[in-house]
C-alpha positions in Angstrom: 24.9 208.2 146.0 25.4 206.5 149.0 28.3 203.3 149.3 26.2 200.3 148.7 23.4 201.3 147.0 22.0 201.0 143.4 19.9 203.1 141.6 18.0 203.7 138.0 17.8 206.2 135.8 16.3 206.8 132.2 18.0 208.3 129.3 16.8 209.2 125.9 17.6 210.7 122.3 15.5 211.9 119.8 15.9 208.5 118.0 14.6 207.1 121.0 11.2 208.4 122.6 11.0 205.7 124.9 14.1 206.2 126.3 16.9 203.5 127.8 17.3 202.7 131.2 20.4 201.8 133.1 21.8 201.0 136.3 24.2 202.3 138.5 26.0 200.8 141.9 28.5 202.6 143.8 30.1 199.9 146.3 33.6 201.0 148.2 34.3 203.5 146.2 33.9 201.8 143.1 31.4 202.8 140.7 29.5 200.1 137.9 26.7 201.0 135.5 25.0 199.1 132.8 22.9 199.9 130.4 19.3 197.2 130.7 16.3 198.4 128.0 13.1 198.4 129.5 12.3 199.9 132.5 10.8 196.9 133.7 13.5 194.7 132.8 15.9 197.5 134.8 13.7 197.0 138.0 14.5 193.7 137.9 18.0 193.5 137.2 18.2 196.2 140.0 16.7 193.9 142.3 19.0 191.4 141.5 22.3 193.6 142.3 21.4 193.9 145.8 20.9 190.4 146.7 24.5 190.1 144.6 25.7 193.2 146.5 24.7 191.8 150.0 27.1 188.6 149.3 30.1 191.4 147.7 29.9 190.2 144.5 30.0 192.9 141.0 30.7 190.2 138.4 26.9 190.6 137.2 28.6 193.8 135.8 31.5 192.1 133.8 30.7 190.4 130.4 29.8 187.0 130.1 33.2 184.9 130.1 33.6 182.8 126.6 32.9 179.2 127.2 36.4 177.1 127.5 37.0 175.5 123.8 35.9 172.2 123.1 39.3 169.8 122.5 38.5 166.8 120.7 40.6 163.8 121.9 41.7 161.8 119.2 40.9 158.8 117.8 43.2 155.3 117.8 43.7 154.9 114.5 45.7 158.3 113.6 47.3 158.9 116.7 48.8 154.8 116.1 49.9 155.4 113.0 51.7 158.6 114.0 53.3 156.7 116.2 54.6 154.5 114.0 56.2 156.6 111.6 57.7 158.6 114.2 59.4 155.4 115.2 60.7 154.3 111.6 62.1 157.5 111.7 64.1 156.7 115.0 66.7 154.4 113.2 65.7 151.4 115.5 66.2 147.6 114.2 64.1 146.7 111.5 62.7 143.8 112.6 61.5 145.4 115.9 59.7 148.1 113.3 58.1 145.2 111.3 56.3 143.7 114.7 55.7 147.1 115.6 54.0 147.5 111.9 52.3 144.1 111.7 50.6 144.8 115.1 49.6 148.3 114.6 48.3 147.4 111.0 47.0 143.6 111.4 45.2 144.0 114.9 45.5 147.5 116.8 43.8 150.1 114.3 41.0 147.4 112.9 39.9 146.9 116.5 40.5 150.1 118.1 40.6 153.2 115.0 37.6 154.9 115.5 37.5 154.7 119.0 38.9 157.8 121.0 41.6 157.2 122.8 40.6 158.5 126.1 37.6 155.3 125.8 39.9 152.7 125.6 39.3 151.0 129.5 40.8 147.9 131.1 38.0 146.4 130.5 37.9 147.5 126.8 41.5 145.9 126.9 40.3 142.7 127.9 37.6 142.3 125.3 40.6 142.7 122.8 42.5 140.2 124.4 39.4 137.3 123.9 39.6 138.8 120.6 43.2 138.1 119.5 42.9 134.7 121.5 39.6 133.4 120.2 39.6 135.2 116.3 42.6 137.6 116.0 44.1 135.3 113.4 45.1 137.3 110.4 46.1 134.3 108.2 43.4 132.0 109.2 40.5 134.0 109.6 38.2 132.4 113.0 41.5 131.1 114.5 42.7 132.5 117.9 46.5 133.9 118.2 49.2 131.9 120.5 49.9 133.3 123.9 53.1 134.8 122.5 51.9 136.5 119.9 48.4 138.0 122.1 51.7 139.6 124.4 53.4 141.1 121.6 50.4 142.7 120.3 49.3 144.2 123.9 52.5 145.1 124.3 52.8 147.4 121.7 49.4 149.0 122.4 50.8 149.5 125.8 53.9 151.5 123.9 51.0 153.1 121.9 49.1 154.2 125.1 52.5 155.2 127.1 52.6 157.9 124.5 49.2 159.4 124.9 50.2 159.7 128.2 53.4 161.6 127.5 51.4 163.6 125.1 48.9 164.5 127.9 46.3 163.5 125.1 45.1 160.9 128.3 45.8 161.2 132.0 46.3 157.9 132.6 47.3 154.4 130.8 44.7 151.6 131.5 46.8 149.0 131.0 48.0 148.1 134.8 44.4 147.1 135.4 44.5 145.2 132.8 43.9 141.2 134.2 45.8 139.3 131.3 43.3 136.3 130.9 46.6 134.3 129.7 48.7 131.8 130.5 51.9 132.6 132.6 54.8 132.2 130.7 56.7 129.2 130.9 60.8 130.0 132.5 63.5 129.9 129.9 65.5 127.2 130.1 68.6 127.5 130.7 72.2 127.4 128.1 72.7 124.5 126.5 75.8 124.6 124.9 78.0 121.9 123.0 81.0 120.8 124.1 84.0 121.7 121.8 83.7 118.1 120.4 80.2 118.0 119.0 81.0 121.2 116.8 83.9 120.0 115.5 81.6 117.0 114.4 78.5 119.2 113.1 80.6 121.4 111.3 83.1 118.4 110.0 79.0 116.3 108.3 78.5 120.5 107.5 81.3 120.7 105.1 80.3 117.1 103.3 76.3 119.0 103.0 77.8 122.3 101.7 81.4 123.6 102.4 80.5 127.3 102.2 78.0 126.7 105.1 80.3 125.1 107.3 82.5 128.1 107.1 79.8 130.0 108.3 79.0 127.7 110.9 82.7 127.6 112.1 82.7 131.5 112.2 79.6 132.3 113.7 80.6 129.6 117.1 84.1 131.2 117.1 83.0 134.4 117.4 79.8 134.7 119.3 77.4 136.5 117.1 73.9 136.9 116.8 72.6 135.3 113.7 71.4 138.5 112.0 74.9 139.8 112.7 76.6 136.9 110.8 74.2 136.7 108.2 74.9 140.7 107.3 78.8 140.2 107.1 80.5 141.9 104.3 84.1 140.7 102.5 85.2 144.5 103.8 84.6 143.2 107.4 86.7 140.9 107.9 91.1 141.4 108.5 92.1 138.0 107.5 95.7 138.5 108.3 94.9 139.9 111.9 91.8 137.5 112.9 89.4 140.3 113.7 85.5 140.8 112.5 83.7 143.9 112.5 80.7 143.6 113.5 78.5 146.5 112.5 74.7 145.7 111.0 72.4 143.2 111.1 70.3 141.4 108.4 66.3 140.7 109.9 63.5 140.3 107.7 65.5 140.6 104.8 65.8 144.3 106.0 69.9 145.7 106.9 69.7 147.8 110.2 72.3 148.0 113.3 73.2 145.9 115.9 70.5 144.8 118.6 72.8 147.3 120.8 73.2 150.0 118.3 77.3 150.0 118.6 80.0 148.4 116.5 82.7 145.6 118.1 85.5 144.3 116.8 85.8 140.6 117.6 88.3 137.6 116.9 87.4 134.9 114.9 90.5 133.3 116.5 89.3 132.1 119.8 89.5 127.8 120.6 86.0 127.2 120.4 86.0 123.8 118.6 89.4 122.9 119.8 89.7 121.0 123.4 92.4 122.1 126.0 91.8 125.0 128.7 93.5 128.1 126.8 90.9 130.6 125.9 93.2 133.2 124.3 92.5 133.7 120.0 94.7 131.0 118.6 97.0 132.4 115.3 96.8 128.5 114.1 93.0 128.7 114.4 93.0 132.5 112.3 95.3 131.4 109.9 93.0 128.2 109.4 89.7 129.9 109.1 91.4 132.4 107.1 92.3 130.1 104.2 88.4 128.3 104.1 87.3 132.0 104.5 89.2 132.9 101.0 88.0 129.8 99.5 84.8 130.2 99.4 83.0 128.5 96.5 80.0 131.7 96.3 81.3 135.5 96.1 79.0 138.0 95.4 80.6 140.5 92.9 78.5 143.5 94.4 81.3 144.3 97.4 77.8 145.7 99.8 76.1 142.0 99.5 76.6 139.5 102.2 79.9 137.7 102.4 78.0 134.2 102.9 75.7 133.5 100.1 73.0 130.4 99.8 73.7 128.1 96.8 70.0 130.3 95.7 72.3 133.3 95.4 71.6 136.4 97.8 71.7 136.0 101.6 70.9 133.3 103.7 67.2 132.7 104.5 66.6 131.8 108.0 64.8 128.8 107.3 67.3 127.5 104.8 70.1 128.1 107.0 67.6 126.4 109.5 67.3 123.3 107.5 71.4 122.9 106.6 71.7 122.9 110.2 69.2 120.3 111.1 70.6 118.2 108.3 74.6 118.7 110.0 73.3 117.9 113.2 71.9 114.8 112.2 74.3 113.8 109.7 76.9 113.9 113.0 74.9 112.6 115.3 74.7 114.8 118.0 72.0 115.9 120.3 69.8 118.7 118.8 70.1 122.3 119.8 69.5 125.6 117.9 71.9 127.7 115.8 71.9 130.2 118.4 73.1 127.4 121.0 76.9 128.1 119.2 76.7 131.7 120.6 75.9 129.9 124.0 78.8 127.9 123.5 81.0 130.5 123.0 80.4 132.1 126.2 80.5 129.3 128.1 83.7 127.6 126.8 85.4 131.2 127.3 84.3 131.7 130.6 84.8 128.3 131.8 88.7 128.5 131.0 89.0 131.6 133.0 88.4 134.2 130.2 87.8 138.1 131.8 83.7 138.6 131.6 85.0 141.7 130.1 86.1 140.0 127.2 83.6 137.8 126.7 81.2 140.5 127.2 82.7 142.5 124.2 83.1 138.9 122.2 79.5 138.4 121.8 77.8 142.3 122.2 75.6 141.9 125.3 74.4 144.9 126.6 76.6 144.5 129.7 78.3 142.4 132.2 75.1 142.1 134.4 73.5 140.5 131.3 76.1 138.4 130.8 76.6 136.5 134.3 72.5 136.5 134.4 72.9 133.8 132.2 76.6 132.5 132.7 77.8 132.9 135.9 77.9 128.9 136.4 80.5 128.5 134.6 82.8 131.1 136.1 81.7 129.5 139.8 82.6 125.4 138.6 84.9 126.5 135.8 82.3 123.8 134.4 82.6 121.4 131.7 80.7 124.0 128.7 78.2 121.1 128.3 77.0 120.1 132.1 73.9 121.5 132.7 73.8 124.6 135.0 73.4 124.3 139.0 71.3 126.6 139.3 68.6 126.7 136.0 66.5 129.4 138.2 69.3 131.7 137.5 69.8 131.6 134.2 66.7 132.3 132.2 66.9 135.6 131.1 69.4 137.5 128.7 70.1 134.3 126.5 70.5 136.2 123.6 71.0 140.3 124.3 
């Protein structure tokens, strides 16, 4: 047979009267057959392999390729909870967890479960957004969510969605093209810190309201902590005789988990923070002082894990009662209102004001770095400012408050 041509043949068998016909190609050298039926149906196919053989092409000849397998993208629901418990399981704070939880529970997977992820559009995104603002309540059922709460709930889709992403289950996250539909956010004001003066008044009408709680006031301003930090304090973490904390866990949601940085400090509770003057170095006076109120406490807990401050309810603080105490010694001493939190503020400024290293003061209170630090209280390094005059330049300083 010649190169390029076809041709058909029949064979039979004595099983097979009518016999099988097949044909055969020899192209280049290369010679195909395939067995057709029919004559007819031969003809045909024949006819076909030299239109195919005109444009060089023999895959009529090679079996039908399987179609690719159908992958099903997966749904919301079970790829959000997955995602969850692979980030309990990271060791991360607890109270980050429980908004994570609360969002992926309360709002994400009722809206979004059975819908697969790679359907979830911008404009699907914005339809959940007039949700949560118009009826996403989960306590009062009709009632729209706050602005801050609609962000913390896209936000965690958005970690949700990052995810898929990195899991190639979608190509792309919608969310940049997502138009927000909500307020912008209001700046952060800036510190607002006493002056050493008002303390010493707040926590002085403190110890008249509850001596235990003044104590707690004085050491959480002297040493810069976060609240959840102060609140988790154990007996075991404190060296009375040296004036050093360890600060090692927090207490959020009524949940024990680490630091917001994840990493231990040790801290004096000796530093001048109530005290006037311009030294900024940890005082022995001061650490003998807080010392002795520290040893006599009026409520111990007997279990040695519990928390070294306890509420006159027994068991840790509550936020809200610690809240109210702190309203009350405010008022009761007649200074302007700030937050609890404004004593880590003070801490930072009254050091750094007096000419403490950022360094120090950096390690002091646990921010995640110097950067963060200045963001927020680099005025009082550049006046060597009085700790309560308002900052010069508030544009500066609304970010980082509390990392």
């Amino acid at each position: 047979m010649i190169a390029g041509s076809q041709a058909i043949s029949r064979s039979s068998s004595a099983a097979n009267s009518i016999g099988t016909w097949w044909v055969f190609v020899n192209y280049r050298g290369r010679r195909k057959s395939k067995r057709i039926g029919p004559k007819k149906e031969a003809e045909l196919f024949a006819a076909k392999v030299r239109l195919q053989l005109a444009e060089v092409d023999l895959r009529v000849f090679e079996p039908a390729a399987a179609p690719p397998p159908v992958v099903a993208v997966p749904t919301f629901g079970p790829f959000a909870q997955a995602w969850l418990e692979r980030h309990a399981t990271r060791g991360g704070r607890p109270g980050t967890h429980a908004i994570y939880a609360s969002a992926v529970r309360h709002h994400l997977v009722p809206y979004f479960g059975a819908r697969p992820l790679g359907e979830i559009s911008a404009t699907v995104i914005e339809d959940f957004i007039v949700h949560l603002q118009t009826r996403g309540s989960v306590r009062f059922v009709g009632k729209g969510l706050g602005d801050a709460a609609v962000r913390s709930v896209v936000a965690v889709l958005g970690l949700v969605l990052k995810r898929a992403v990195r899991e190639k289950v979608i190509t792309a996250s919608p969310m940049p093209d997502v138009e927000w539909g909500i307020r912008r956010r209001e700046p952060r004001p800036g510190p607002d810190p006493f002056q050493p003066h008002e303390l010493r008044a707040v926590v002085a009408a403190a110890r008249e309201l509850d001596p235990d709680a003044a104590v707690l006031f004085e050491l959480w301003a002297r040493t810069g902590a976060r609240a959840g930090e102060i609140a988790a304090l154990r007996s075991e973490d404190l060296d009375l005789d040296t004036g050093h904390v360890l600060i090692r866990r927090t207490l959020s949601r009524g949940r024990v988990g680490p630091t917001k940085t994840g990493k231990e400090r040790r801290v004096s509770f000796g530093l001048p923070i109530l005290e006037d003057g311009r030294d900024w170095r940890p005082s022995a006076a001061v650490v003998a002082a807080l010392a002795t109120r520290v040893r006599a406490l009026r409520r111990r807990a007997l279990d040695p894990t519990a928390s070294l401050f306890t509420s006159p309810s027994g068991g840790a603080w509550a936020t809200a009662s610690l809240s109210l105490i702190w309203r009350r010694a405010v008022a009761k001493a007649g200074v302007r209102y700030r937050v609890a939190e404004t004593r880590r503020h003070t801490m930072a400024s009254v050091e750094l004001s007096r000419g403490a290293p950022v360094l120090f003061v950096q390690r002091q209170g646990g921010w995640s770095s110097a950067t963060v630090l200045l963001a927020a209280y680099a005025t009082w390094i550049e006046q060597g400012a009085d700790p309560a005059a308002p900052p010069a330049h508030p544009a500066q300083t609304d970010q980082g408050l509390t990392r």
